[in-house]
C-alpha positions as CSV (number, residue, x, y, z in Angstrom):
1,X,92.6,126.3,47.0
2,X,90.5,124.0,44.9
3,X,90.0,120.7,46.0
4,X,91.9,118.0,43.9
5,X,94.5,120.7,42.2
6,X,98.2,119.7,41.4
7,X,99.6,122.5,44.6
8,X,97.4,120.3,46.7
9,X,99.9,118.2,48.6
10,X,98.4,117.5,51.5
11,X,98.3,113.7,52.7
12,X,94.4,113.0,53.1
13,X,92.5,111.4,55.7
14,X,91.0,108.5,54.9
15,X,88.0,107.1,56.5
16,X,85.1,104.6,56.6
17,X,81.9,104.1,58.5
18,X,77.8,102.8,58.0
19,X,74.5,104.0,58.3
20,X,72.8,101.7,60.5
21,X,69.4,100.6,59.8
22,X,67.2,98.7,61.8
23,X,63.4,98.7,61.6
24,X,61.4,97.5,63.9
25,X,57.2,97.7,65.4
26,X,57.7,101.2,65.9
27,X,59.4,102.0,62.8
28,X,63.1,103.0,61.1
29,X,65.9,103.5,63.1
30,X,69.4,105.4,62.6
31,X,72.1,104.3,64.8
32,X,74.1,107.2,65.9
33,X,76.5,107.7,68.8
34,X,77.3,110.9,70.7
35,X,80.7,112.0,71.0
36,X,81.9,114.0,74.2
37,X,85.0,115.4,73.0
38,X,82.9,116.9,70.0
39,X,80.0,117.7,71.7
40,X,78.0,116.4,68.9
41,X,75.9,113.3,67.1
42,X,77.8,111.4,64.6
43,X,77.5,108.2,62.7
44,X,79.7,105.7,63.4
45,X,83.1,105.7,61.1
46,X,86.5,106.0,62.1
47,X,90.3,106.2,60.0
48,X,91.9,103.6,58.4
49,X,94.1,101.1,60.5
50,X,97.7,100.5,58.0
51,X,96.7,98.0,55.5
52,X,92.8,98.1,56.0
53,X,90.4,98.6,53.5
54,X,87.7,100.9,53.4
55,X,84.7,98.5,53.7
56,X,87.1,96.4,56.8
57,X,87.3,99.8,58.8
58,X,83.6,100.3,58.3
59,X,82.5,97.3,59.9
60,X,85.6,97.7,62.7
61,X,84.6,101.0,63.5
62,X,80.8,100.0,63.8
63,X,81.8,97.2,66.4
64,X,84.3,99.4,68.1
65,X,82.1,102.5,68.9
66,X,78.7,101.0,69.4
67,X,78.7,96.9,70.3
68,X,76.7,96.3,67.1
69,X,78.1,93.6,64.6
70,X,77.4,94.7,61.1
71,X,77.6,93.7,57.2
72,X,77.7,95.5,54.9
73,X,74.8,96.3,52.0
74,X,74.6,99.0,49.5
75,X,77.8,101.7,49.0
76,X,76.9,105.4,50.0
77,X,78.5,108.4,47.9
78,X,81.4,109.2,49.6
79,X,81.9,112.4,51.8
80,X,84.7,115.1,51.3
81,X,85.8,117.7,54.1
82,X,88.5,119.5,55.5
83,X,89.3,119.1,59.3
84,X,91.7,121.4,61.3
85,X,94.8,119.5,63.1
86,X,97.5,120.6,64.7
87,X,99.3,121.4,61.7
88,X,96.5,123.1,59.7
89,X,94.0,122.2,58.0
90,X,93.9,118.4,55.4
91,X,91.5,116.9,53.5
92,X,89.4,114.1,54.9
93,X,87.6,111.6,52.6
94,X,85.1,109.3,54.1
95,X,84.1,105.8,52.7
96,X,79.9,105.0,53.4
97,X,77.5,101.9,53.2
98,X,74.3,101.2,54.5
99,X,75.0,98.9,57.5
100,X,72.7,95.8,58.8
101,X,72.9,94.8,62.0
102,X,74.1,91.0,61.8
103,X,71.5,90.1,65.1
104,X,69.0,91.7,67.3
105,X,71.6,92.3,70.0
106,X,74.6,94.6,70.7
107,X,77.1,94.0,73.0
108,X,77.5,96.1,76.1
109,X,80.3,98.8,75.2
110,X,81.6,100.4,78.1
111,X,81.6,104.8,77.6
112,X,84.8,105.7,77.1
113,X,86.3,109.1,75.7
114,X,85.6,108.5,72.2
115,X,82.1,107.6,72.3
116,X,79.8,107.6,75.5
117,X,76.2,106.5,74.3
């Protein structure tokens, strides 16, 4: 099925996250975080809380899964996917900005499911 026809009724997934940038002596840096349920490396971004826009969630979910207090700068294209659930699979939309770390230190997040370093 094409994406974005009139027989697609699925409800989409709406999400928003950052790419980190930091550059320091030894040169640019990507903030990523590794995700044990997935097995993988992702960027930090996460679904929309009710009520939340895009650009809050971004900066929320940067805080949440990595202790680093962001704003936001520049808007990234936006990224469209299908994910499998329980039910099958929906379409996933995800909201991007280049993210700046606020200050030169993160706050200790404790590993948890979601993301462990």
């Amino acid at each position: 099925m094409a994406h974005g026809t009139s027989s697609d009724t699925r409800k989409s997934i709406i999400a928003a996250g950052a790419v980190v940038l930091r550059t320091d002596d030894d040169g640019p840096k990507v903030l990523v975080v590794h995700r044990p349920h997935h097995e993988d490396w992702s960027l930090p971004k996460g679904k929309l809380e009710p009520g939340e826009s895009p650009d809050v969630a971004a900066v929320r979910e940067v805080l949440e899964e990595t202790g680093v207090a962001i704003h936001l700068g520049l808007p990234l294209p936006d990224v469209h996917y299908e994910v499998t659930t329980k039910k099958g699979t929906r379409p996933k939309t995800v909201h991007w900005w280049i993210g700046i770390p606020t200050d030169d230190d993160a706050t200790e997040r404790t590993p948890d499911g979601e993301v462990d370093d």
